[in-house]
C-alpha positions in Angstrom: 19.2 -19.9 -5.7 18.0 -16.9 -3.7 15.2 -14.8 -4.6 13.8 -11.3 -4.0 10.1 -10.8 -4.5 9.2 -7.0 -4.4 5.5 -5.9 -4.2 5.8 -2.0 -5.2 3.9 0.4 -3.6 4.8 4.3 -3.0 3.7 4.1 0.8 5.0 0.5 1.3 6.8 -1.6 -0.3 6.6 -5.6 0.5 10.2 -7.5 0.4 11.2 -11.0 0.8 13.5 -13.5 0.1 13.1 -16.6 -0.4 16.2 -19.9 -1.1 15.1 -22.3 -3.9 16.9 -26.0 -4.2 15.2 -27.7 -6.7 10.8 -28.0 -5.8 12.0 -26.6 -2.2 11.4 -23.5 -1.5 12.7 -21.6 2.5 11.5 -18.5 3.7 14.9 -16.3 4.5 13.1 -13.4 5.5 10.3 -10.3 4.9 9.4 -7.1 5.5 8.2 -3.7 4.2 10.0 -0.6 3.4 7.8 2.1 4.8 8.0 5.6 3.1 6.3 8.8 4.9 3.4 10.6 2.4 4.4 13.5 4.0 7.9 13.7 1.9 7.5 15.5 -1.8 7.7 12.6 -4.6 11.1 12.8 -5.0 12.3 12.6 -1.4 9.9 9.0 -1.1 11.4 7.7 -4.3 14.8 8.1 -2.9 14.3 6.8 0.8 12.5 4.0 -1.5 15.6 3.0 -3.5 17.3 3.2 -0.4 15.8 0.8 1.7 15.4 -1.8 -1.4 18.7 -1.3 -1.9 19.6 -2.3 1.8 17.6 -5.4 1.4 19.4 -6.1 -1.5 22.7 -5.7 0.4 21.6 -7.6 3.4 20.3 -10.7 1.1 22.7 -11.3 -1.8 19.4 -12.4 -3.9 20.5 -14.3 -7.3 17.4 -13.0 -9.2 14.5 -10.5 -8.3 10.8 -10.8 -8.9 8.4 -7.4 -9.1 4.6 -7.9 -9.6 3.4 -5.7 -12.6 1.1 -2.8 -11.9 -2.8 -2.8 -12.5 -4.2 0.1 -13.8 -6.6 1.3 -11.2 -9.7 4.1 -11.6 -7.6 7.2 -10.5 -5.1 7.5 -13.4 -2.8 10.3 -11.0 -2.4 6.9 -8.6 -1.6 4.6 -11.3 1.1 7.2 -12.5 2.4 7.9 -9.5 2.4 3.6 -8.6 4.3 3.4 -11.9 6.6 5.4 -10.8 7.5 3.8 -7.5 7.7 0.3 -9.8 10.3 2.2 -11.9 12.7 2.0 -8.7 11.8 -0.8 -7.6 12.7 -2.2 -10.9 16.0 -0.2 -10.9 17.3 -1.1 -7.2 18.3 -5.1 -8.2 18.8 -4.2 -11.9 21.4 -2.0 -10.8 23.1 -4.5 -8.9 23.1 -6.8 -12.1 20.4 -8.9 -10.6 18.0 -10.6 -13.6 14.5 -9.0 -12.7 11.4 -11.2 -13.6 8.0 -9.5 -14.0 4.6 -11.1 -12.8 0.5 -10.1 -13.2 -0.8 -9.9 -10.1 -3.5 -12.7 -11.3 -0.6 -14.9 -12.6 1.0 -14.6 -9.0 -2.0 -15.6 -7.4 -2.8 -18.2 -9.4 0.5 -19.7 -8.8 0.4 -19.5 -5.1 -3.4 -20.3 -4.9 -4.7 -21.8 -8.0 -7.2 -19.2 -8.9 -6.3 -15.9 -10.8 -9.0 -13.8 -8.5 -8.0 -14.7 -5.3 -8.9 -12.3 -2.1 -5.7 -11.6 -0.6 -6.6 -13.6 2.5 -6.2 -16.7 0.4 -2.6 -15.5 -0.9 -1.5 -14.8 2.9 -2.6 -18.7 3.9 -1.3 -20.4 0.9 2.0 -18.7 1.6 2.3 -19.2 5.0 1.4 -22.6 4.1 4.4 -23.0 1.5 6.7 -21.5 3.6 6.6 -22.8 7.6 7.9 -20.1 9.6 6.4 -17.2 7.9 3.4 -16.9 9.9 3.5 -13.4 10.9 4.4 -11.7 8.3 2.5 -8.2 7.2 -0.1 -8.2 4.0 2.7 -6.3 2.0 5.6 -9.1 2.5 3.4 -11.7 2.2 2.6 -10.7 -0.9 5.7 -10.0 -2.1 6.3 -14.0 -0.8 4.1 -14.8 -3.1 6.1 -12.9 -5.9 8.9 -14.6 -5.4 7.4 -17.8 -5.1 5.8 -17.5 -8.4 9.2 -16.6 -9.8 10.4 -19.7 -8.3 7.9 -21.6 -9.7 8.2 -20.1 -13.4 11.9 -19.6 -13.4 12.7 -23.2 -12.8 10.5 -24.2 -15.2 12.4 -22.5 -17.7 15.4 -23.4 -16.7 13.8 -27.6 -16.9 12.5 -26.9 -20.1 16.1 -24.5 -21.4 18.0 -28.2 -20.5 16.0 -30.1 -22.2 16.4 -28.5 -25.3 
């Protein structure tokens, strides 16, 4: 199985993909789509979907993983974050993708251990999980993390759907 994580953000946008087989997880690829502030809201949403879209294309992901939004102090930020989850959300949906959703603490406890973890500890654990990922920007990195959290929860379900 092949799996998308996407960590949203308006400005950037962490991608990667991930191939699951069984407990194994390989690191396929990462990146960020980059979106200028300069743009009106619109304009970045679209060049957004866009360039999620592409990755989409480029992957062939079975299933897609997007880290919930926290709700921060400036309320106009969390709003406009929201919004830039909403297409994040849409891109693999559209495609017919299942699309999982994961709290950032749940992700990090997965990948980590510990629900509070300083993002420094997210970026080792997943290079770590996944040789070969060793350079990969904050953004994809956590996004890595997304989708191995997905991995993680999704084949427990699927363990515990065949048992039944």
């Amino acid at each position: 199985m092949r799996v998308i994580g996407l960590d949203p953000g308006l400005r950037h946008t962490g991608w990667g993909v991930i191939d699951v087989a069984g407990n194994r997880l390989s690191h396929v690829d990462a990146g960020v789509a980059s979106v200028s502030p300069d743009l009106p809201l619109s304009e970045r949403l679209v060049a957004l979907f866009r360039q999620v879209r592409d990755v989409l294309e480029r992957f062939s992901p079975d299933e897609a993983a997007v880290e919930e939004t926290f709700v921060n102090k400036n309320p106009a930020s969390t709003l406009k974050l929201g919004v830039a989850r909403g297409v994040v959300l849409l891109a693999p949906a559209e495609r017919g993708l299942k699309v999982a959703e994961y709290s950032a603490n749940l992700v990090k406890k997965a990948v980590v251990g510990a629900g509070h973890a300083e993002k420094a500890q997210v970026q080792m654990m997943v290079r770590r999980l996944l040789p070969g990922c060793a350079a990969v920007k904050a953004d994809a990195a956590d996004a890595l993390a997304v989708a191995i959290c997905h991995a993680h929860h999704a084949g427990t379900q699927r363990a515990w759907s065949v048992a039944r």
